[in-house]
BAVEXTI-873586 format. One record per residue (C-alpha): x, y, z; residue in three letters. Coordinates in Angstrom, 2 decimals. Layout:
BEGIN
REC        X        Y        Z  resn
REC        X        Y        Z   ALA
...
***
This chain:
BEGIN
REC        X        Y        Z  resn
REC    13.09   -29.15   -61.71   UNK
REC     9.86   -28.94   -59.46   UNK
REC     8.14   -25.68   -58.70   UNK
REC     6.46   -24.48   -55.62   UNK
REC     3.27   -23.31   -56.53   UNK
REC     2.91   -19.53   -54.64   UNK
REC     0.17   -19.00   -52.31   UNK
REC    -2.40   -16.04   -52.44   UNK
REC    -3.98   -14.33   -50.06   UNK
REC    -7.74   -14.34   -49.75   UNK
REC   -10.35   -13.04   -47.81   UNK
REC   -13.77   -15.05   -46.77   UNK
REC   -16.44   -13.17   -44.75   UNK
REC   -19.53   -11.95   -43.61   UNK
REC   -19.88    -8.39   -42.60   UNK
REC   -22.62    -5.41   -42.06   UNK
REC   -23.17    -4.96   -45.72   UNK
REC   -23.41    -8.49   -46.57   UNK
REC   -25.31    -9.96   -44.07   UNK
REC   -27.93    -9.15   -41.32   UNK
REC   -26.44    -9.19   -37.41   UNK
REC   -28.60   -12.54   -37.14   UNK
REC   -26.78   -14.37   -39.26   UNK
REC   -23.30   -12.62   -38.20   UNK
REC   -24.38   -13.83   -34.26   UNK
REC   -25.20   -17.60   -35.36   UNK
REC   -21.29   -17.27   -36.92   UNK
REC   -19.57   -15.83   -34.40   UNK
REC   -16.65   -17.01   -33.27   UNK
REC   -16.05   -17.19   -29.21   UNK
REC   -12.39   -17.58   -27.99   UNK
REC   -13.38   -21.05   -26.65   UNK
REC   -14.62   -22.56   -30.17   UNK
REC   -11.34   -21.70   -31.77   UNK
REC    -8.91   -24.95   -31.20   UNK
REC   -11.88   -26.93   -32.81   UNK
REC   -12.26   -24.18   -35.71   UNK
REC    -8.60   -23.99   -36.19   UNK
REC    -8.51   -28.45   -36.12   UNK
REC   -11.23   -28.19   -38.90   UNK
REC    -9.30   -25.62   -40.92   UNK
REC    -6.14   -27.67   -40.59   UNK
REC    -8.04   -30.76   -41.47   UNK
REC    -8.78   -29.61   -45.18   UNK
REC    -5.18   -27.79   -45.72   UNK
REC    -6.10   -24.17   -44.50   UNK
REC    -3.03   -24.13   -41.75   UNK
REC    -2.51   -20.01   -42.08   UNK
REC    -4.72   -17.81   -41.35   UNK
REC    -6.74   -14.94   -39.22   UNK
REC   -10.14   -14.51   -37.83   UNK
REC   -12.18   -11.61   -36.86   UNK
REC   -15.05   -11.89   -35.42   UNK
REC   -16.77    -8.73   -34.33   UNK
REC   -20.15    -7.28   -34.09   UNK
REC   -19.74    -6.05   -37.37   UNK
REC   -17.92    -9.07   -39.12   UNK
REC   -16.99   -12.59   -38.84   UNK
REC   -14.22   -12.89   -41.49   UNK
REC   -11.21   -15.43   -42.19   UNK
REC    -7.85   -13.93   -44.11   UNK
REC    -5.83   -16.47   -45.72   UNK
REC    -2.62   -17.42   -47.16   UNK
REC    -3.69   -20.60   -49.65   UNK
REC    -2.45   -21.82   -53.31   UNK
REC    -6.12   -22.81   -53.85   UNK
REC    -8.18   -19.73   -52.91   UNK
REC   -11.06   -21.60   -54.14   UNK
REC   -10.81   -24.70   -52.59   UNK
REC   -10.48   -22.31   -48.99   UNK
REC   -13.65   -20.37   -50.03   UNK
REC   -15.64   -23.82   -50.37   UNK
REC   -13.93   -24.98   -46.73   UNK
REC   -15.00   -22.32   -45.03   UNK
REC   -18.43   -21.82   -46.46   UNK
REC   -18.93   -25.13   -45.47   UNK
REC   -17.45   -24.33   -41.79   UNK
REC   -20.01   -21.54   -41.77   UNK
REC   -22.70   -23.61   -42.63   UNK
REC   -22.00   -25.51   -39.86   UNK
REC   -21.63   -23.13   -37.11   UNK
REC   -25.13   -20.95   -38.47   UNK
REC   -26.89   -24.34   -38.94   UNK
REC   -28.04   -22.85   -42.44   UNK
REC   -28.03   -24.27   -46.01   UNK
REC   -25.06   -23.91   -48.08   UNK
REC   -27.39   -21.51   -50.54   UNK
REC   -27.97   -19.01   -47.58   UNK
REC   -23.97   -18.97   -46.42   UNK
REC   -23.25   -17.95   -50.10   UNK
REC   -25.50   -15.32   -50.50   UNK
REC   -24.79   -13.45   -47.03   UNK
REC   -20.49   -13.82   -48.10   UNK
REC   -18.01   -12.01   -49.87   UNK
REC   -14.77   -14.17   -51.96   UNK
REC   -11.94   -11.85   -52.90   UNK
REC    -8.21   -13.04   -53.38   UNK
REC    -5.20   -11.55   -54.58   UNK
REC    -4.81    -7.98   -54.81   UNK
REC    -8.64    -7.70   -53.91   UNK
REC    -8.21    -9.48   -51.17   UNK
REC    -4.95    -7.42   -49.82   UNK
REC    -7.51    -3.49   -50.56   UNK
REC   -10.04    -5.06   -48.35   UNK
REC    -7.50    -5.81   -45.64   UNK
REC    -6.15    -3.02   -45.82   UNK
REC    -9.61    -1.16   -45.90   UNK
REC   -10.63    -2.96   -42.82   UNK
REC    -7.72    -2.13   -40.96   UNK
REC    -8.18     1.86   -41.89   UNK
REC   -11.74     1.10   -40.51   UNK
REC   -13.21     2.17   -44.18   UNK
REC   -14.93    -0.77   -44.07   UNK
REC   -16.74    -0.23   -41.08   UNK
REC   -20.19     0.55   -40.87   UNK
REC   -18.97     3.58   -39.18   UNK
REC   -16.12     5.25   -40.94   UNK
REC   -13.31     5.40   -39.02   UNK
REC   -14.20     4.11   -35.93   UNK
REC   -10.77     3.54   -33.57   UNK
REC   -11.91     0.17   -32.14   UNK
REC   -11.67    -1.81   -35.45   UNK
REC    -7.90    -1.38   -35.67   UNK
REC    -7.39    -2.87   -32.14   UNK
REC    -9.88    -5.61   -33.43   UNK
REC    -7.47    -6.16   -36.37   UNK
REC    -4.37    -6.43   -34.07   UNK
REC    -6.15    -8.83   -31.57   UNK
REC    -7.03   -11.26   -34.61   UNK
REC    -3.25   -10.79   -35.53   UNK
REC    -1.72   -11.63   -31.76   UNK
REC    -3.73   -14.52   -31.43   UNK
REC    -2.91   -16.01   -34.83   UNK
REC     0.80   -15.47   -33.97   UNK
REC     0.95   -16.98   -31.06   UNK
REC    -0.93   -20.47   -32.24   UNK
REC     1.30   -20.63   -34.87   UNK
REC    -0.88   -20.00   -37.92   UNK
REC     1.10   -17.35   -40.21   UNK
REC     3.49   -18.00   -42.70   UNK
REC     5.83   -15.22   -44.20   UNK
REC     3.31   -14.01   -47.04   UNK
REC     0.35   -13.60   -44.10   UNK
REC     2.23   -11.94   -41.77   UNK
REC     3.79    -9.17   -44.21   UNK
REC     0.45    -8.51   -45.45   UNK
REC    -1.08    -7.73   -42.05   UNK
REC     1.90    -6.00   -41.12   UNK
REC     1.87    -3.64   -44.14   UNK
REC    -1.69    -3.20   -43.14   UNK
REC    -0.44    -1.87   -39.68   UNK
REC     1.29     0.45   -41.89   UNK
REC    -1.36     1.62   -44.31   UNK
REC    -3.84     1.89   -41.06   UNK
REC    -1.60     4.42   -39.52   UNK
REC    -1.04     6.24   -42.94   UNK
REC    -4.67     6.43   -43.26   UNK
REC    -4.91     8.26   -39.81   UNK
REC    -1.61    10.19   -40.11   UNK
REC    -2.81    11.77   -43.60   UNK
REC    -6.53    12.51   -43.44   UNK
REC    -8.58    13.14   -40.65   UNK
REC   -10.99    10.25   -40.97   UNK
REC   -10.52     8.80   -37.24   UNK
REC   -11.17    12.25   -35.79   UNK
REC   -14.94    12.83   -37.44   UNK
REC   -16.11     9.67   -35.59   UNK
REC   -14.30    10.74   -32.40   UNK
REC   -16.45    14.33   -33.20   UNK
REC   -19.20    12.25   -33.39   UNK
REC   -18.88    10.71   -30.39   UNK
REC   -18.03    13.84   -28.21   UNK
REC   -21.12    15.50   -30.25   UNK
REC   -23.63    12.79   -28.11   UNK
REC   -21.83    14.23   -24.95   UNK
REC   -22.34    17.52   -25.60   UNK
REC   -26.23    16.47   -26.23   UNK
REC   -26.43    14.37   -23.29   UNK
REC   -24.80    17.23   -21.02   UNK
REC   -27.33    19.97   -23.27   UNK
REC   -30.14    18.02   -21.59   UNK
REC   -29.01    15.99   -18.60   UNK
REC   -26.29    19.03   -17.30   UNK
REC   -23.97    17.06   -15.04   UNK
REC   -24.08    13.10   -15.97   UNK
REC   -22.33    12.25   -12.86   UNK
REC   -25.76    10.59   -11.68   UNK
REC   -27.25     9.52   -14.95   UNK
REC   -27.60     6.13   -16.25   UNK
REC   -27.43     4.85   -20.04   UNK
REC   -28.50     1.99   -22.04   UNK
REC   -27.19     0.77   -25.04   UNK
REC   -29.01    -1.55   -27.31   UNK
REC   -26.57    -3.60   -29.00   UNK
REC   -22.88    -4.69   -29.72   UNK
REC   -22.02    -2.15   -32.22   UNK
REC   -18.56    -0.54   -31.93   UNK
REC   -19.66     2.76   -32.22   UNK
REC   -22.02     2.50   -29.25   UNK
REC   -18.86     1.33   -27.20   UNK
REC   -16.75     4.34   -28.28   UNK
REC   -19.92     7.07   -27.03   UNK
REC   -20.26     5.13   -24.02   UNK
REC   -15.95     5.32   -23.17   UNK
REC   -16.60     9.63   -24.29   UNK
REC   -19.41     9.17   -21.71   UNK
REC   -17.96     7.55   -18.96   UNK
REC   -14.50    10.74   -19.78   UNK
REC   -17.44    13.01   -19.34   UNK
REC   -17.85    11.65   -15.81   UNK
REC   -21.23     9.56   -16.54   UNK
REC   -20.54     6.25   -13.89   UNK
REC   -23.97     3.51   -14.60   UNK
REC   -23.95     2.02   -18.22   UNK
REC   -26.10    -1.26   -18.99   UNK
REC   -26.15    -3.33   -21.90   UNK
REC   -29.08    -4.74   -23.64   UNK
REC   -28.84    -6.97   -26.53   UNK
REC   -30.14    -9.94   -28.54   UNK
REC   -27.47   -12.12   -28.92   UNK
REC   -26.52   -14.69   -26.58   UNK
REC   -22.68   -13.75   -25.69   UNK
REC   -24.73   -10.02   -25.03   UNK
REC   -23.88   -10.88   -20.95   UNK
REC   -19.97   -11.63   -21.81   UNK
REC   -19.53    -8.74   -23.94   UNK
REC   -21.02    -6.72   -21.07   UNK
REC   -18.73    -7.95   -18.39   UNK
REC   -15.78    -7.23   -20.35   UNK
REC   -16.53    -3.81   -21.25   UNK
REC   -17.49    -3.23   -17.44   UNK
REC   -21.17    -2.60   -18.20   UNK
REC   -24.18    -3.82   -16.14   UNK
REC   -26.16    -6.55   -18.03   UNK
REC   -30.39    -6.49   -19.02   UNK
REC   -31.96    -9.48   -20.39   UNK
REC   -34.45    -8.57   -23.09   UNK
REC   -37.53    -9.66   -21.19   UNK
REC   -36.52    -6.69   -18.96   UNK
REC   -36.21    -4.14   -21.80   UNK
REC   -39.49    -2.33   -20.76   UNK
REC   -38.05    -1.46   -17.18   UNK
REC   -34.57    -0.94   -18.23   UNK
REC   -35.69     1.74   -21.10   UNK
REC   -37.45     3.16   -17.84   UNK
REC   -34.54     3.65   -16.25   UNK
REC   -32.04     5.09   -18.92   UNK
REC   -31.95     8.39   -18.97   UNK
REC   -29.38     8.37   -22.78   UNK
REC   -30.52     4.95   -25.18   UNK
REC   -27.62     4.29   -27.39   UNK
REC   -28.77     2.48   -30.40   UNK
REC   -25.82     0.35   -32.18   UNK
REC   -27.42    -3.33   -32.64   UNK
REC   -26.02    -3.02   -36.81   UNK
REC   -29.42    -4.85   -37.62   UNK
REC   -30.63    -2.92   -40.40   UNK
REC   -33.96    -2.46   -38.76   UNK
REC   -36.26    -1.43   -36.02   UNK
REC   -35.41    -2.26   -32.53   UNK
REC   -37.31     0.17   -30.58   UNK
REC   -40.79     1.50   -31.41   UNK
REC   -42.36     4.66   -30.42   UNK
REC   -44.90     2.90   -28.07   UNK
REC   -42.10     1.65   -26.03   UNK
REC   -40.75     5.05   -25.61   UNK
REC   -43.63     6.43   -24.23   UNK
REC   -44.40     3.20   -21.84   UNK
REC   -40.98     4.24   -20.57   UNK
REC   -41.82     8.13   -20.41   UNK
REC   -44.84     7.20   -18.55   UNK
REC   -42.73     5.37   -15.50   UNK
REC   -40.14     7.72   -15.75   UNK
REC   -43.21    10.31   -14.96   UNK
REC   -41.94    12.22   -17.78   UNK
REC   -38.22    12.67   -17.17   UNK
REC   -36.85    13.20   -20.68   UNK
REC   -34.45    10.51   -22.48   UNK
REC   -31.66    11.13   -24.99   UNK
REC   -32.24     8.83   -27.73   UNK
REC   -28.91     8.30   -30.05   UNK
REC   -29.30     6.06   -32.77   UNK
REC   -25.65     5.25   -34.70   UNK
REC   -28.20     2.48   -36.55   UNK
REC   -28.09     2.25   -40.56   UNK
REC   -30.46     2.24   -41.53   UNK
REC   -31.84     3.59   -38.47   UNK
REC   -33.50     1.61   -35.63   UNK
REC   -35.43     3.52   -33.77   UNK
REC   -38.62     4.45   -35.64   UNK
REC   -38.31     7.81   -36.34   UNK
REC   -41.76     8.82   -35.25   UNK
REC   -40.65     8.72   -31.98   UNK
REC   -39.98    12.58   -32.24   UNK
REC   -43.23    13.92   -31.95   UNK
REC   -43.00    12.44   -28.38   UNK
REC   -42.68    14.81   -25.81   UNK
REC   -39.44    14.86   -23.85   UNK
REC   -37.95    12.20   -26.53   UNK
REC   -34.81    13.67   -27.57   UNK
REC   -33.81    11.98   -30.94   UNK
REC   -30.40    12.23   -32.68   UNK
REC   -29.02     9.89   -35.62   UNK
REC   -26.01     9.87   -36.93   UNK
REC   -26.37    12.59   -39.20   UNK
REC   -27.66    14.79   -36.51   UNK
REC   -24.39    14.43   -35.00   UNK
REC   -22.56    15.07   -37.26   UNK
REC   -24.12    18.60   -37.70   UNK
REC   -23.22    19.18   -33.95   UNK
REC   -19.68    17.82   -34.29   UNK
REC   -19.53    20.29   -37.80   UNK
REC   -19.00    17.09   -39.61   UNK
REC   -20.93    17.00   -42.56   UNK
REC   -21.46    14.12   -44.95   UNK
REC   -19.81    15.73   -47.79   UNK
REC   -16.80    15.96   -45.49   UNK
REC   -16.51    12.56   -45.14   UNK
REC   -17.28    11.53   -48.25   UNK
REC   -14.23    13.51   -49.17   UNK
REC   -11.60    12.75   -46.43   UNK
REC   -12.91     8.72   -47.14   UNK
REC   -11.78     9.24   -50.52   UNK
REC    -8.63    10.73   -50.01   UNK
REC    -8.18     7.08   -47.74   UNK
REC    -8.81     5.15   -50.05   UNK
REC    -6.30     6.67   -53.17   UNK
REC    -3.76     5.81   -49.70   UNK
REC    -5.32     2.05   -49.62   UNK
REC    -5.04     1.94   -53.55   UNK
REC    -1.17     3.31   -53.30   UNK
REC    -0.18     0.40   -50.77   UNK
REC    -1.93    -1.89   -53.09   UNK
REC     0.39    -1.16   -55.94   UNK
REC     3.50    -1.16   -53.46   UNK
REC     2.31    -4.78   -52.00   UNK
REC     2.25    -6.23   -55.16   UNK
REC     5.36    -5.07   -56.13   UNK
REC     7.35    -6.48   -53.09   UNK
REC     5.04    -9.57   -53.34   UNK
REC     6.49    -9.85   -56.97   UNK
REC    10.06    -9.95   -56.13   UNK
REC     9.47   -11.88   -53.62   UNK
REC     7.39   -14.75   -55.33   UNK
REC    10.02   -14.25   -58.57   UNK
REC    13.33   -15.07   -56.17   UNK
REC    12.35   -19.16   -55.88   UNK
REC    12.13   -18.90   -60.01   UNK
REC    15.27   -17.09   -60.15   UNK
REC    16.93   -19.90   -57.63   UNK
REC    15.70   -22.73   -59.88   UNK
REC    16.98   -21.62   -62.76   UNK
REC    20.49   -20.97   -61.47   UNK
REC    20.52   -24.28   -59.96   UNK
REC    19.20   -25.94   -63.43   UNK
REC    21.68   -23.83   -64.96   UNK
REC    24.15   -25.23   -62.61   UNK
REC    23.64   -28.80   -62.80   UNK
REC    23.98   -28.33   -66.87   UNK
REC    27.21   -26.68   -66.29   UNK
REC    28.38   -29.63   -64.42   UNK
REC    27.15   -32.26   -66.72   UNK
REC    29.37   -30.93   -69.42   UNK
REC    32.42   -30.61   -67.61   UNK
REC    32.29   -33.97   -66.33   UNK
REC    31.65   -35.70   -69.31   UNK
REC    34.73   -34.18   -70.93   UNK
REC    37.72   -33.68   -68.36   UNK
REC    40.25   -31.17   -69.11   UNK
REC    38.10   -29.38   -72.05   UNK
REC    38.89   -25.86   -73.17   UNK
REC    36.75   -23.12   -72.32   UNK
REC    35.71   -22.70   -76.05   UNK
REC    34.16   -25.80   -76.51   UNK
REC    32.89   -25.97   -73.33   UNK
REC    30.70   -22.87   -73.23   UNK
REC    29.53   -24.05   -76.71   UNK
REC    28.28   -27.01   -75.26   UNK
REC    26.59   -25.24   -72.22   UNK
REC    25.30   -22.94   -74.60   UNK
REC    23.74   -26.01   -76.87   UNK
REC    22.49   -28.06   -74.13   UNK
REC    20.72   -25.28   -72.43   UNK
REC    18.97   -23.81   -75.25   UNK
REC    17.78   -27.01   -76.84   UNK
REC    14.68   -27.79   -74.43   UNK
REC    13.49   -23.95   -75.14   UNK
REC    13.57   -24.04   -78.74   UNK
REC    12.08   -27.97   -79.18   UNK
REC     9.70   -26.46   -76.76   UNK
REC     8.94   -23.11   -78.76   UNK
REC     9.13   -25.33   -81.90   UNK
REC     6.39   -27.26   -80.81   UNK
REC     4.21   -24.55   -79.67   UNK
REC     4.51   -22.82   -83.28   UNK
REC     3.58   -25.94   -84.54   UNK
REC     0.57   -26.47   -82.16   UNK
REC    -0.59   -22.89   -83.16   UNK
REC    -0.65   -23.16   -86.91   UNK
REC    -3.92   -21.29   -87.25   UNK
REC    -2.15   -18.00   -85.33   UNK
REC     1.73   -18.68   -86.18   UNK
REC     2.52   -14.93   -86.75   UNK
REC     0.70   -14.09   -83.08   UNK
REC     2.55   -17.22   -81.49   UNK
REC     5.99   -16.40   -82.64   UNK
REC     5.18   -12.19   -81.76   UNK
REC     4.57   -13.61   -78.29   UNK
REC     7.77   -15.60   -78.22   UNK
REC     9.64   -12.88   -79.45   UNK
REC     8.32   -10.27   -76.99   UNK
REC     9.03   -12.89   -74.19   UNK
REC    12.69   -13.53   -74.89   UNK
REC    13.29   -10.10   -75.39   UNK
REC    12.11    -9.24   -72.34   UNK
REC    14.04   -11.98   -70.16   UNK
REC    17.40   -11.88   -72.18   UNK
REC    18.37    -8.67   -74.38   UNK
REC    19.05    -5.45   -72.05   UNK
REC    21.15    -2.50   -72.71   UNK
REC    24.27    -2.95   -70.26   UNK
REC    25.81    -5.00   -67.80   UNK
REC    23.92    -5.36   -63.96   UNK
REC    25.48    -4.96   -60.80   UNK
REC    26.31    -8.49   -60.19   UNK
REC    28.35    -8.47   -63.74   UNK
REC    30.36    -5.50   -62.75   UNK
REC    31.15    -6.87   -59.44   UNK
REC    32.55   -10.45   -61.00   UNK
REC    34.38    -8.34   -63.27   UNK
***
């Protein structure tokens, strides 16, 4: 009787917390590299799977027997596309597999992973990884009912607490800012410094607010794609100092963990703009514009936290409703494991019958005609004899802990054969 060993799911990635945006640019991911990511995957026996690749993360989900062997595949994958040493790809990535693996999926779909909490764009992220997976082909049964439950848990997330709708505050809080100091933005024009997600979701409450010219600035080198396809005009970094001239709001959401914009460069811009004041909103952290930049005259400076006081959102507010997500995350946990169970227990079940099976017919056709009597004593014999040579031997083996051997054997046959009535399927053949 051959097994089929079950596969695990397992997650491989680098995100915000684990890795600067440098790194996370060198791995990304364009639509165009994936046939030759997904050939080199194949290659080394990682056929299902999904890929994000965001601003925020560049991160594989897989269904494998070998989690392992699929970390060391992809690390080395990684270290190809960054063009960094193995050493440096291990220390900016996170390994988790089984039911670790399934809370962070589930976390990132929820967006409590997100360097924003709650942020709507990372679900529709999550779903675009999963269409494009399905339609090359690449998940199995276990993958897709995974990512599917994590559809599930997503929307539980934002049915139950109110998580989605601080960051939505949030964002509405930088209109109300921009409006507090601009009045009508019908004729105002924004920059935003960066790929982040949350500087995309201000600029879409923005544009509802009736703002029209948005520009993107931004160090990596897809920064002119990602601009086209939100419908944003496009500034090279060696015209920073003239397009900071021009913006009237700076959105800060590069996710770099440091410094982009220094209070010199605010006031070169103040100077050209001849003093016209700029609303500076930095979703950065840590933050990234240098927070000296307040004593500047007519340098209006808000971080996240500022926003949230606007928006009546304070931190111990979402501290709280994030923790009521997560005892939802930790609930589907236990419930995915428990289908996954029955589910990875039902080929088991199906070998044994058939073993059972085969047994059965070996003794009837070695003795034709033979009474029921003798042959359930036979079944009975034959079946039981590899267990208890095999239990015999394993006593045997164990000498030095017989007593804690046999406790172990007991406990285990009690389990899988003594019960207290008959099942369903008993009553039914009866």
């Amino acid at each position: 009787m051959v097994w089929v060993l079950n596969k695990q799911i397992a997650v491989l990635g680098a995100n915000h917390r684990s890795s600067g945006a440098a790194l996370r640019d060198r791995l990304f991911v364009t639509e165009a590299m994936l046939p030759e990511v997904t050939e080199r995957l194949r290659s080394v026996g990682i056929e299902n799977f999904t890929l994000m690749s965001t601003c925020d993360r560049v991160e594989l989900q897989v269904a494998t027997p070998t989690p392992d062997n699929a970390f060391a595949a992809i690390r080395a994958l990684f270290s190809d596309l960054a063009s960094l040493p193995m050493a440096d790809i291990e220390a900016a990535t996170y390994a988790l597999a089984d039911d670790e693996a399934v809370r962070h999926i589930f976390a990132v779909a929820a967006s409590l992973d997100s360097q924003m909490v709650g942020e709507p764009q990372v679900l529709g992220q999550f779903k675009a990884a999963y269409r494009e997976a399905e339609r090359a082909g690449r998940l199995d049964g276990q993958l897709t009912r995974t990512l599917q439950h994590a559809f599930r848990v997503a929307k539980r997330v934002r049915g139950e607490t109110e998580i989605a709708k601080g960051v939505v505050s949030i964002a509405s809080a930088a209109v109300t800012a921009a409006r507090n100091l601009h009045g009508d933005l019908a004729d105002r024009h924004t920059l935003v410094f960066g790929l982040g997600d949350m500087g995309e979701l201000i600029c879409s409450q923005l544009a509802a607010a009736g703002l029209k010219s948005i520009a993107l600035a931004a160090r990596p080198r897809r920064s002119e794609t990602v601009a086209r396809s939100r419908g944003y005009g496009f500034e090279p970094m060696k015209s920073l100092p003239a397009a900071l001239a021009r913006a009237d709001i700076l959105i800060l959401a590069a996710g770099s963990g440091r410094i982009e914009i220094e209070p010199q460069q605010l006031s070169d811009a103040l100077r050209e703009r001849r003093r016209r004041p700029i609303l500076v909103v930095d979703t950065g952290v840590p933050a990234e514009v240098d927070r000296r930049a307040e004593e500047l005259d007519d340098i209006y400076l808000y971080g996240l936290e500022d926003l949230e006081q606007v928006a009546l959102q304070g931190r111990s507010r979402r501290e709280e409703l994030s923790d009521e997500a997560w005892r939802i995350i930790d609930d589907e946990v236990v419930l995915w494991r428990q289908d996954t169970g029955v589910r990875e227990a039902a080929p088991l079940v199906s070998g044994l019958k058939s073993h059972f099976e085969e047994v059965r017919a070996d003794v009837l056709a070695e003795m034709p005609g033979i009474s029921a009597e003798e042959a359930t004593r036979r079944l009975i014999n034959r079946l039981l004899h590899g267990p208890m040579e095999t239990m015999r031997q394993d006593l045997t083996s164990r000498a030095e802990d017989r007593d804690k051997a046999l406790q172990e054997i007991e406990q285990a046959v009690a389990k899988l054969f003594y019960r207290s009535g008959p099942t369903e399927t008993d009553q039914e053949e009866e």
